[in-house]
N, C-alpha and C positions, 0 to 999 in steps of 0.2 A: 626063635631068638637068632641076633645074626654075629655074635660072640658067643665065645666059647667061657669069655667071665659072665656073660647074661646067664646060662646054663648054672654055671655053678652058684651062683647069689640064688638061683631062682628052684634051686631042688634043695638048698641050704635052707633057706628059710618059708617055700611056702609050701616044698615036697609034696609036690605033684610030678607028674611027669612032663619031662619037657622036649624039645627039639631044637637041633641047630639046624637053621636055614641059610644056605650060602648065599651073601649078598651078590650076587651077580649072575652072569649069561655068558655061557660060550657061546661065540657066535660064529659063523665060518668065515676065512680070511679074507678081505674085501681087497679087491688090487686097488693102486694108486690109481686116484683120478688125475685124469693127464687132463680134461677140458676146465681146470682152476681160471677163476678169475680175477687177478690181483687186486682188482679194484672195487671187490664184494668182501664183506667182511660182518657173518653172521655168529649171534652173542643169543645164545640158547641160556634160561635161566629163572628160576622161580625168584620172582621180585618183590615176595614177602620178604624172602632172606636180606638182611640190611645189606651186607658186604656186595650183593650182585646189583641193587640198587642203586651202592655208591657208583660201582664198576660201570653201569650202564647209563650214570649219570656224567661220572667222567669219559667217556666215548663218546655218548652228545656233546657235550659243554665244551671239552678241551681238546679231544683227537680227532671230530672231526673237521672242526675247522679248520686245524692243520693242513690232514689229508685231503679236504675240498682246495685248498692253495694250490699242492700242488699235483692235483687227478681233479681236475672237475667233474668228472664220470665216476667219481667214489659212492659207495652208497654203503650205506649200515642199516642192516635188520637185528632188531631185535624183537626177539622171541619169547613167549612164556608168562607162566601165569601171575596174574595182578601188577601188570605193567603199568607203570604210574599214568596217569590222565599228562602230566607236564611233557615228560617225556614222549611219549606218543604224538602232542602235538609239535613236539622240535623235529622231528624226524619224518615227517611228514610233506 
């Protein structure tokens, strides 16, 4: 479980024995990348989830043709799984 209310619903009512798993990873500190590219701007994201879909659809449709105005060397990746067919072909 990765709540500690999961834990208690779950010895409450089906009394077995349970576990808390911590959602996350300590990782060790990464320094600043200093070789950024201002003009790259990557959108990591499962695209089942509606709200990343919208997000990913407003980044094609509406920010980047902004940013192609004014960086003609802009570029946008997006990343991750079930990335829509329309999308994939605007960004292309």
């Amino acid at each position: 479980f990765v709540s500690d209310s999961d834990i208690y619903f779950s010895r409450k009512n089906i009394h077995s024995e349970c576990f808390f798993i911590p959602n996350g990873v300590n990782f060790p500190k990464i320094d600043t990348v200093t070789n950024r590219d201002p003009h790259k701007l990557l959108f990591v994201a499962n695209y089942e989830y509606g709200p990343n879909k919208d997000a990913a659809n407003f980044l094609v449709t509406k920010l980047m043709p902004l940013m192609l105005k004014k960086a003609p060397q802009f570029k946008l990746t997006l990343i991750g799984k079930e990335l829509p067919l329309n999308l994939q072909k605007k960004i292309t």
